[in-house]
VOSE-173640 format. One line per field, with one value per residue (C-alpha): x, y, z; residue number from 1. Coordinates in steps of 0.2 Angstrom, whole numbers, always signed. Example, Ala and Ser with C-alpha at 12.3 -4.5 7.8 and 13.67 -1.06 7.14 Angstrom:
REM VOSE-173640
c1 <- (+62, +68)
c2 <- (-22, -5)
c3 <- (+39, +36)
vexgu <- (1, 2)
END
This chain:
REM VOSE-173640
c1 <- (+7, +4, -13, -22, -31, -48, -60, -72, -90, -103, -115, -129, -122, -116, -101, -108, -122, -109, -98, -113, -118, -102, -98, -115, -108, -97, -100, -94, -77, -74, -77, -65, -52, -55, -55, -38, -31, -37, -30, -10, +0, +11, +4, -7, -4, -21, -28, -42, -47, -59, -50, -35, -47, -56, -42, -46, -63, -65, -56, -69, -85, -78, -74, -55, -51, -34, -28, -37, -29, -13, -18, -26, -11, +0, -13, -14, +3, +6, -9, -2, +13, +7, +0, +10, +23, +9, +1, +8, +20, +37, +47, +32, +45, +57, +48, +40, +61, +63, +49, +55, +72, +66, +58, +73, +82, +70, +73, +92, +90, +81, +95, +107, +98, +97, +116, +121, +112, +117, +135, +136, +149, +140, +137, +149, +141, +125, +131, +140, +123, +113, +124, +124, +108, +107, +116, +107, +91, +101, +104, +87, +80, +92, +85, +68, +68, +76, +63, +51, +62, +61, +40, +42, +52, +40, +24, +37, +38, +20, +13, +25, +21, +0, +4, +14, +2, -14, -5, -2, -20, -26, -14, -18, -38, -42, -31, -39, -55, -51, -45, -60, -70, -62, -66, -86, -90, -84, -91, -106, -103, -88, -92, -98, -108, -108, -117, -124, -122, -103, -100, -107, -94, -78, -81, -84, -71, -59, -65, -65, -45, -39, -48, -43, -23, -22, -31, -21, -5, -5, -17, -13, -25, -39, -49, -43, -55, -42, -28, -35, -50, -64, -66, -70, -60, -72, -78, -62, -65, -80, -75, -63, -75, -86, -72, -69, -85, -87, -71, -75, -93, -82, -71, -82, -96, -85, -73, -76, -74, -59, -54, -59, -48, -33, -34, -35, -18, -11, -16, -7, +6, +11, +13, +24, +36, +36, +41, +53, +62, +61, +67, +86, +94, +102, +83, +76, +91, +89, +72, +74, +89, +79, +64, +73, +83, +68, +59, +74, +87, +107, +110, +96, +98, +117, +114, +101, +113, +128, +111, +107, +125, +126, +112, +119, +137, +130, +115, +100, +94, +82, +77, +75, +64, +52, +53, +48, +35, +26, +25, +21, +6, +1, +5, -5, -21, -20, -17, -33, -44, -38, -38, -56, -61, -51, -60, -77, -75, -68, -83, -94, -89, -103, -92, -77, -80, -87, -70, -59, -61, -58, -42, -37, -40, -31, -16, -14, -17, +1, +4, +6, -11, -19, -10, -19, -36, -28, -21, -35, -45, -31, -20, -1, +9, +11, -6, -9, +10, +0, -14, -8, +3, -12, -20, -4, -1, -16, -22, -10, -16, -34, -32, -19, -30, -43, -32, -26, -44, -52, -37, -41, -46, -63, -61, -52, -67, -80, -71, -69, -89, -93, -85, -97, -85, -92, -89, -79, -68, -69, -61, -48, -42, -43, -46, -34, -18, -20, -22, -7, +7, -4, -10, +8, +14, +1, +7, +23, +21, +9, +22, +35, +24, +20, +42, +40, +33, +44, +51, +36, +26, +44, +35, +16, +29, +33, +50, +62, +73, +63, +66, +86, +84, +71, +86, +98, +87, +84, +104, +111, +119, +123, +131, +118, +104, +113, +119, +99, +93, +104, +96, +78, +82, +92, +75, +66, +78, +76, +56, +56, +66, +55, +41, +43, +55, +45, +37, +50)
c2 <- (-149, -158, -164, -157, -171, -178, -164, -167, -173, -163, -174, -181, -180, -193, -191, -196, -185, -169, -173, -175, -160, -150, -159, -161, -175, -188, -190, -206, -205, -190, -197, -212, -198, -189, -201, -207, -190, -185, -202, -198, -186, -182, -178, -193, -193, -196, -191, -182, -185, -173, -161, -164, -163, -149, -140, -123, -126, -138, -126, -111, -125, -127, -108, -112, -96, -95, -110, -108, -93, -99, -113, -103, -94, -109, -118, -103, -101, -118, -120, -104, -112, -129, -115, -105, -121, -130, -116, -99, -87, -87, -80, -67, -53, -58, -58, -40, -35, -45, -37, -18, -24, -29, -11, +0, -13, -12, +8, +7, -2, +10, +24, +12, +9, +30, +33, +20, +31, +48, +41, +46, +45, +36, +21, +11, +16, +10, -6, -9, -4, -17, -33, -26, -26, -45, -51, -46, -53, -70, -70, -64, -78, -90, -86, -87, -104, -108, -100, -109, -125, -122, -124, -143, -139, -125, -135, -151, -138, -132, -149, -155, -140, -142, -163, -156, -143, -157, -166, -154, -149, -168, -171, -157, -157, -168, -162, -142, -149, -157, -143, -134, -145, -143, -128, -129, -139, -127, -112, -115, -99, -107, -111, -128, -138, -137, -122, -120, -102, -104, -121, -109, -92, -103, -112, -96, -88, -101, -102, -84, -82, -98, -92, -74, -81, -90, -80, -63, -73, -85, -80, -60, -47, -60, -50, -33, -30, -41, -28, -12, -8, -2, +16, +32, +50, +58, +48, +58, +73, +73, +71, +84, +96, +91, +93, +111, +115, +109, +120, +134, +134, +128, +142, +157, +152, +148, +160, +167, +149, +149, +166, +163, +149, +158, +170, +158, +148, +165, +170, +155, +155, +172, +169, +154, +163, +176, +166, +155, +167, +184, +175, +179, +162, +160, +160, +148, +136, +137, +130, +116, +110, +112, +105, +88, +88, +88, +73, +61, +65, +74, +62, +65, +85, +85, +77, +91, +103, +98, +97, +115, +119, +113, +122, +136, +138, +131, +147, +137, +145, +156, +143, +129, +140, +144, +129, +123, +138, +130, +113, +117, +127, +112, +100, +112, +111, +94, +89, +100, +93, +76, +70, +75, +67, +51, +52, +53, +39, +28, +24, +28, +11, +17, +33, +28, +14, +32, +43, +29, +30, +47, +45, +31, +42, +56, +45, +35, +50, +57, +73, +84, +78, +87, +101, +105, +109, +116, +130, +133, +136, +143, +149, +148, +154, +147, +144, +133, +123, +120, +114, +102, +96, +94, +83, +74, +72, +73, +55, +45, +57, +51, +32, +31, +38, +27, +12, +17, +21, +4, -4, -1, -17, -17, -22, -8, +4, -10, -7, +10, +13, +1, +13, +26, +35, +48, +50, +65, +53, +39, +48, +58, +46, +31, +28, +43, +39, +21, +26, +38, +29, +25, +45, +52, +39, +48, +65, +59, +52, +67, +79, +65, +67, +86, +87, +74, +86, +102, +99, +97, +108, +122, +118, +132, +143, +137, +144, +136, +120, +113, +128, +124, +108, +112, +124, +112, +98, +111, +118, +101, +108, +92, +99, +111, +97, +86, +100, +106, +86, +84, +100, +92, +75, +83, +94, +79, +69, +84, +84, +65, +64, +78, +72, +53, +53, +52, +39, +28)
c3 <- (+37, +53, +56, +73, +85, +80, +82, +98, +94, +102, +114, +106, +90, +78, +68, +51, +53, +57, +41, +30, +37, +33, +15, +9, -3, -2, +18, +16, +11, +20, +33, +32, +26, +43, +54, +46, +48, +65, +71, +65, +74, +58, +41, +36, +14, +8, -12, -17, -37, -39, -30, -41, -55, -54, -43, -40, -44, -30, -20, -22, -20, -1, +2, +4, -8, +1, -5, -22, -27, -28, -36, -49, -52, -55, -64, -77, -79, -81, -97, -104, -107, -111, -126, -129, -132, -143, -150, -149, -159, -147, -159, -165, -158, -167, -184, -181, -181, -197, -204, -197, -204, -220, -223, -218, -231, -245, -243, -244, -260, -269, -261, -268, -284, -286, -281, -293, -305, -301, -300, -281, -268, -256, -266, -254, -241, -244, -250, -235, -223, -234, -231, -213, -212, -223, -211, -196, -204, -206, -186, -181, -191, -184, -169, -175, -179, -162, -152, -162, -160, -142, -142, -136, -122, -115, -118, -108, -95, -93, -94, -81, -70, -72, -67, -53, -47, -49, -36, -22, -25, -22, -9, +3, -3, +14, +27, +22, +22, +40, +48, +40, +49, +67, +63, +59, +73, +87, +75, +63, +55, +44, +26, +24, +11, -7, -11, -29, -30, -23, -35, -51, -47, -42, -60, -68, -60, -65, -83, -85, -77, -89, -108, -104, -99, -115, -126, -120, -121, -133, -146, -144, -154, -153, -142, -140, -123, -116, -120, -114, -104, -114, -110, -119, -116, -113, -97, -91, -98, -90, -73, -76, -80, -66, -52, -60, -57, -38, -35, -44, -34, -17, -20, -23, -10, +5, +4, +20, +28, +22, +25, +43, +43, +37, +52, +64, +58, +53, +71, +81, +66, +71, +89, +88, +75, +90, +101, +92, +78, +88, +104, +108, +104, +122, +129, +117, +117, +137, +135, +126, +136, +151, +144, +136, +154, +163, +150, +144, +156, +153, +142, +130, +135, +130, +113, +110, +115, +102, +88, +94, +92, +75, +68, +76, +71, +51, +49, +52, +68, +62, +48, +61, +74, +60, +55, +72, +71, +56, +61, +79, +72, +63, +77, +90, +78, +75, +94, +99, +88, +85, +104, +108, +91, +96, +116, +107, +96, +107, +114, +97, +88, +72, +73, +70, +57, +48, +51, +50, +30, +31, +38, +29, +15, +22, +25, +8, -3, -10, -3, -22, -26, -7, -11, -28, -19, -5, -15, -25, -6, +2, -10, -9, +5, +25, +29, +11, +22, +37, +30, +19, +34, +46, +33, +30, +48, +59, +61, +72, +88, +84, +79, +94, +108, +101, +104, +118, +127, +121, +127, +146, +154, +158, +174, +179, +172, +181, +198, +196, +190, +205, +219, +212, +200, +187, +170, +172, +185, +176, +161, +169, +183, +173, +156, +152, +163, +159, +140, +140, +134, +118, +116, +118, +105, +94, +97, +96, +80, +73, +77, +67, +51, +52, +52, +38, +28, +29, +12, +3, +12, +2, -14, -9, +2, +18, +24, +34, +32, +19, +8, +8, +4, -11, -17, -16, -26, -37, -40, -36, -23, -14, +3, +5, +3, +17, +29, +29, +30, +45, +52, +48, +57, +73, +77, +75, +86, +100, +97, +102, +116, +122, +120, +122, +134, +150, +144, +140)
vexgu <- (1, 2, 3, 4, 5, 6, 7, 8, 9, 10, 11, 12, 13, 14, 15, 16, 17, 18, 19, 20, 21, 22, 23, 24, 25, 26, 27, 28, 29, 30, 31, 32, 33, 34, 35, 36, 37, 38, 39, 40, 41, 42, 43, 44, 45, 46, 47, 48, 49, 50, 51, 52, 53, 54, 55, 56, 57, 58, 59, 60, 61, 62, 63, 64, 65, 66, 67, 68, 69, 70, 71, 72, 73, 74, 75, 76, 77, 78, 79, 80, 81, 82, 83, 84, 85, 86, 87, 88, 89, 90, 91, 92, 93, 94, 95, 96, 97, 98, 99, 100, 101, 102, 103, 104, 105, 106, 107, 108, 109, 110, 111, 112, 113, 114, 115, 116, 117, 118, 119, 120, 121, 122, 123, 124, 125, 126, 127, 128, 129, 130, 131, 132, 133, 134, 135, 136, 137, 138, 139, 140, 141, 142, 143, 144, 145, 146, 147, 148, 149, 150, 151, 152, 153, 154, 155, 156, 157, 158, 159, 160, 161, 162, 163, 164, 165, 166, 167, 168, 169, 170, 171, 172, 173, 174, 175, 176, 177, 178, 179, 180, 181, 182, 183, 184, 185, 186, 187, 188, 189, 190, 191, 192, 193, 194, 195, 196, 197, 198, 199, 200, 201, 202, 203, 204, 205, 206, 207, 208, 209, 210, 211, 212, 213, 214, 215, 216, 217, 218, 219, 220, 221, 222, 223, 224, 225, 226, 227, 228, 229, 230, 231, 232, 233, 234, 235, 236, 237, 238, 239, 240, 241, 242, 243, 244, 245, 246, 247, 248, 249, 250, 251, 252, 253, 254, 255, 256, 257, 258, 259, 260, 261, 262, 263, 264, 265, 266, 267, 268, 269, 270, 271, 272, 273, 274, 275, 276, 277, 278, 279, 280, 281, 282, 283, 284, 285, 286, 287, 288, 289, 290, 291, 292, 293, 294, 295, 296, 297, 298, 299, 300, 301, 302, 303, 304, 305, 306, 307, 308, 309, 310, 311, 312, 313, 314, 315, 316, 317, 318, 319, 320, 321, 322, 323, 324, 325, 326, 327, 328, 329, 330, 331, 332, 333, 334, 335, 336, 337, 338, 339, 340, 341, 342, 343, 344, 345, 346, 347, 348, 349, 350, 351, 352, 353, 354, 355, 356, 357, 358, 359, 360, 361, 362, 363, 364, 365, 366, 367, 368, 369, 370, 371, 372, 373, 374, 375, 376, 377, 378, 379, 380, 381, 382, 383, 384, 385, 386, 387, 388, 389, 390, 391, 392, 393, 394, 395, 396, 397, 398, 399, 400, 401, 402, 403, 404, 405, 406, 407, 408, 409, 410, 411, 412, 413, 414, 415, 416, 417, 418, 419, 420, 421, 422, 423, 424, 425, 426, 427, 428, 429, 430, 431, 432, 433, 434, 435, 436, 437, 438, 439, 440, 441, 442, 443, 444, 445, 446, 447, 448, 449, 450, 451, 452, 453, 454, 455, 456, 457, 458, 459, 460, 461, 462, 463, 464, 465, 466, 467, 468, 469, 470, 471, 472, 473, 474, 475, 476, 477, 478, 479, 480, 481, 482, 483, 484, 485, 486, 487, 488, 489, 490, 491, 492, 493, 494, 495, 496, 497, 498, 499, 500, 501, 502, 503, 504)
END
């Protein structure tokens, strides 16, 4: 750690007033401590006891959490140890097998004992299962009283560790603390001082992590809140019951929502398999040479002719175009909602803190558990496909177009508003081309995600690619499943350049 230059002393104010101000006690030696560092270009050693003390405590009082925590977390592991070594069971493992062992032998005795007595043929057999079984107690105990033997060595260890630990908690306590106060005087915001309130949660943070550490580890079934959460199952069942309802009401109340919605992706949906599937192969393969010529160059347009060929001359046309027919539905319905969403927040900061949530949410969620109330509103089928795939995919057009229209330099707009431009203008001649790289890469990567989701989307009915490959996870059929996966990538290899390739 290589301490920074002596932070600069606002005028009119004295240097022992500012670090009794920012250490609220022990002004004295603090100061000393940074004027000693400040005035060394490498790392100047210095030692704080009570930091090394109290350790993450001391930590916590200053508001430096991101050195306490880690402290924390070697301090505990080093007392549990220190414990477990003095005071714990280490061979308690071992002894619940000997007990386990003990019980299966007792039981072979007494079949022993009967065999004996009814003159069996399995007597050997038993007799050879108990001195098995004696002399796997004999090793397990062997290796009992080792583990317990070994309790010095792990206390050694933890000790060693706690002394080593109290060290670099002393030894970097000042130069933190200096930086911290560089910091404060450039920015009074900064934590500083030794609040009471902060003093009394570090300590009962602390306390609370260490008893709960050994306890749980040490001294097991002690405290059996510390083992599992205390809940009850019908706080569950509960909930269950509850989120039944709100779809059973959801579902008979808005049916006509969601009807209307079905229409409208059934509508656009119908169009696009028009135009894809029904379209003789020679004109749509045309196309899309023509188009990825026209956006990436021969290069990229010959690549996308030998993909085209291989889904061709291997039977995935028809698959791939509706494939392409579903996730352009999806894709056209997230692009014409998401970019005007994303052009209003842009400059709606309040907005946008509100949907950001929403599409973090959207985002995080696993796809099988949006699906579940997307069937019960939609049922199963193509339109369920494409709405779980707008949900799935829909939110890098809007968080892009957001980043990409507050990234405009503000000068540009400034000028651009001081010539007399309009809103309107202002929008379509500025903010937009300079924020198109950004919007496209959300298309771009929207599109990416809606592909992304072909496969699951199989599971409610979506034809296409995806359905091969759910046969072939389904059969193990593992040549279908990589011939299909290759015909996923290559339409989303032909999709890129398309779309991206002007703007690279």
């Amino acid at each position: 750690m290589n301490a920074s230059s002596p932070a600069p002393i606002p005028e009119g104010e004295n240097r022992s007033e500012l670090v009794a101000a920012f250490v609220g006690a022990g002004a004295r030696y603090y100061e000393r401590q940074f004027t000693r560092i400040g005035g060394k270009s490498g790392f100047a050693w210095t030692f704080n006891g009570v930091a090394a003390l109290l350790g993450p405590i001391w930590y916590g009082m200053r508001g430096l959490w991101h050195w306490g925590l880690p402290l924390t977390i070697l301090e505990v592991f080093a007392i549990v140890q220190v414990a477990r070594g003095l005071w714990g069971n280490l061979a308690a493992d071992l002894h619940e097998r000997i007990a386990q062992i003990e019980a299966t032998l007792k039981l072979r005795r007494e079949q022993l004992e009967a065999a004996i007595a009814n003159q069996a043929d399995n007597v050997d057999v038993f007799k050879r299962t108990i001195a098995s079984l004696e002399a796997g107690i004999t090793e397990i105990y062997q290796d009992a009283q080792q583990v317990e033997a070994s309790g010095i060595w792990v206390a050694g260890f933890g000790l060693g560790l706690l002394v080593l630990v109290k060290l670099a908690a002393g030894g970097i306590a000042n130069p933190v603390l200096e930086r911290r106060y560089s910091e404060w005087l450039s920015d009074r915001t900064v934590v500083s001082g030794l609040h009471p309130a902060r003093t009394l949660v570090s300590a009962a943070f602390v306390l609370l992590v260490y008893v709960a550490s050994v306890l749980h580890y040490c001294f097991p079934g002690t405290l059996n809140v510390l083992a599992e959460f205390p809940t009850d199952a019908a706080y569950r069942l509960t909930a269950i019951d509850w989120i039944k309802r709100f779809f059973s009401f959801a579902t008979l109340n808005g049916e006509w929502f969601f009807d209307l919605i079905t229409l409208g992706i059934r509508a656009i949906l119908d169009g696009l398999e028009l135009l894809f599937v029904q379209t003789p192969w020679m004109v749509m393969a045309s196309f899309i040479l023509l188009l990825t010529y026209l956006s990436a160059g021969a290069r990229a347009a010959i690549y996308a002719g030998a993909f085209l060929a291989y889904m061709g001359l291997l039977g995935f046309w028809v698959k791939a175009m509706t494939t392409l027919a579903l996730l352009g539905t999806a894709a056209c319905i997230s692009i014409v909602i998401g970019l005007p969403l994303g052009m209003f927040c842009a400059r709606r900061p309040r907005l946008y803190a509100l949907i950001r949530p929403i599409m973090d949410f959207m985002q995080t969620m696993p796809a099988f558990v949006f699906m579940i109330p997307v069937i019960a509103f939609f049922g199963t089928g193509k339109p369920a496909a494409i709405v779980t795939t707008m949900i799935f995919g829909g939110t890098p057009v809007v968080r892009l177009t957001v980043l990409g229209l507050q990234g405009v330099p503000a000068h540009i707009r400034e000028a651009a508003i001081a010539y007399g431009a309009s809103r309107w203008y202002l929008l379509t001649k500025v903010d937009l081309p300079l924020a198109a790289p950004s919007i496209l890469a959300g298309i771009n990567q929207t599109i990416m995600l809606s592909l992304a989701m072909v496969v699951v989307a199989s599971l409610i009915g979506a034809k296409g690619l995806g359905e091969d490959v759910l046969e072939a996870l389904q059969y193990a059929s593992v040549g279908q499943g990589i011939l299909a996966g290759f015909a996923i990538l290559f339409c989303a290899m032909i999709l890129d350049r398309a779309i991206q390739g002007g703007n690279r």
